[in-house]
C-alpha positions, 0 to 999 in steps of 0.5 A, a space after each residue: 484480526 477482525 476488519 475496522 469499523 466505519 468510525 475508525 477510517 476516512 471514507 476514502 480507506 473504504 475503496 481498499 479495506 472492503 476487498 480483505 476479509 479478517 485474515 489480513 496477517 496472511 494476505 499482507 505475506 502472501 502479496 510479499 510473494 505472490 505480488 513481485 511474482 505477479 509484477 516479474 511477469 509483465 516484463 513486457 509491458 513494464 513501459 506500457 501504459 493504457 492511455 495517454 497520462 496513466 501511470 506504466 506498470 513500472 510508474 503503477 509499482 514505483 507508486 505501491 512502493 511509495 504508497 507501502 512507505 508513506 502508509 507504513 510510516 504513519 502506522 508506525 507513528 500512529 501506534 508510538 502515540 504521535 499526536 501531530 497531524 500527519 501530512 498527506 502525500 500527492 501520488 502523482 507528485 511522487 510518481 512525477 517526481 521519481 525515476 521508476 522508467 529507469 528502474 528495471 520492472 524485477 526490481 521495483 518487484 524485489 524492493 516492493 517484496 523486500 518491503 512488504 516483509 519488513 513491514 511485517 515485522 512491525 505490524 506483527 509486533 504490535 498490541 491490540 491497544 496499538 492496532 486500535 490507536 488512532 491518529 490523525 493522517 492528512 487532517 482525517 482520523 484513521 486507526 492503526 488497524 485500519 491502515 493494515 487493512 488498507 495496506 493490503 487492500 491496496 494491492 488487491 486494487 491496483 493488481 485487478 486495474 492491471 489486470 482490467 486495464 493493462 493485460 
């Protein structure tokens, strides 16, 4: 899958889709593995945060797993041809508003993984005319494509802050 063009996404989807190159299919399975692999390794640090008011590793991964929820959501009813503006989401709202502390890191790990691979199924069964559909997300235009790419992008930013940032 060839990675979106400009006119296809808000400038602020640009942050993610620049770090995936066109193998995107095989990035999103890979990070069903390798991320919660990843994730499972920073038992240590699960409670710990960088500063005082950032997220923790377990706050960083309960945030991926919303995030996972709500992009999935808006593909799903962007390739069905919804035409209703979509609403955008506050991720710190959520965050503040979950109990990821209480959640064991291995878990979130597993849920994310677990996720990660249903959502497979649903974007591996889409047509080229539903990847290329676009939608409206949070009062901007986005295409079903461009949020594939987004989903994985997405990873690979909040794995290199944890890595910059948390290790």
């Amino acid at each position: 899958m060839n990675q979106p063009q400009t006119p296809e996404y808000p400038r602020w989807a640009e942050k993610y889709i620049s770090l995936v190159g066109d193998n995107v299919i095989t990035t999103l399975a890979a990070q069903a593995t390798d991320f919660p692999n990843f994730m499972r390794g920073l038992q240590a640090k699960a409670d710990y945060a960088y500063a005082p008011g950032k997220w923790t590793i377990k706050e960083l991964l309960g945030h991926m797993i919303d995030t996972e929820r709500v992009l999935v959501y808006r593909l799903m009813c962007i390739a069905r041809g919804e035409k209703a503006s979509l609403p955008g989401f506050d991720e710190d709202n959520y965050v503040a508003h979950a109990h990821f502390s209480q959640s064991e890191l291995a878990d979130l790990a597993e849920e994310f993984g677990l996720l990660r691979k249903a959502n497979l199924f649903l974007i591996k069964s889409l047509n080229k005319e539903e990847l290329n559909r676009k939608g409206v997300a949070n009062d901007l235009e986005i295409s079903v494509r461009a949020i594939v790419f987004v989903l994985a992008g997405h990873v690979i930013h909040h794995q290199k802050i944890i890595e910059e940032r948390y290790l």
